[in-house]
C-alpha positions as CSV (number, residue, x, y, z in Angstrom):
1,X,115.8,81.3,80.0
2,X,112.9,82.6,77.7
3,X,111.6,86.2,79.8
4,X,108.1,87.7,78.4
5,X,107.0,91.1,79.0
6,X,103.3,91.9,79.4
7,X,101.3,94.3,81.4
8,X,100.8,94.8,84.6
9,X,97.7,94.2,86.2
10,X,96.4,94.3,90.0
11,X,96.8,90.7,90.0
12,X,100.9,92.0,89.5
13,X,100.5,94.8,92.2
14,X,102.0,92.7,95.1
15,X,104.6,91.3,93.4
16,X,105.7,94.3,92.0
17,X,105.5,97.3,95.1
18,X,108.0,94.2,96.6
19,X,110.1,94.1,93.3
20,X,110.3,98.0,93.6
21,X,110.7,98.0,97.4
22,X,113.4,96.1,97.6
23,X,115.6,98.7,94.5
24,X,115.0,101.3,97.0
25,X,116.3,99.5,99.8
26,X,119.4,98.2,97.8
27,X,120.3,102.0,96.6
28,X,119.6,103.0,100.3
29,X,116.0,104.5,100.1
30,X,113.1,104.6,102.6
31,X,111.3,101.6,101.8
C-alpha cells in the first residue's frame, strides 16, 4: 500500500462527513 495525503476539497466533502460520521458513531456519538 502506497497512501498520499492532499487537501481536501468539496469534491472530498461527501466522502469525508461519512468518514467522520461513522468515528462518532464507533466512540458512541450522535451521528
Amino acid at each position: 500500500m502506497n497512501p498520499s495525503i492532499h487537501r481536501a476539497t468539496l469534491d472530498d466533502l461527501d466522502a469525508a462527513s461519512r468518514l467522520f460520521n461513522a468515528y462518532r458513531q464507533f466512540y458512541g456519538q450522535r451521528s
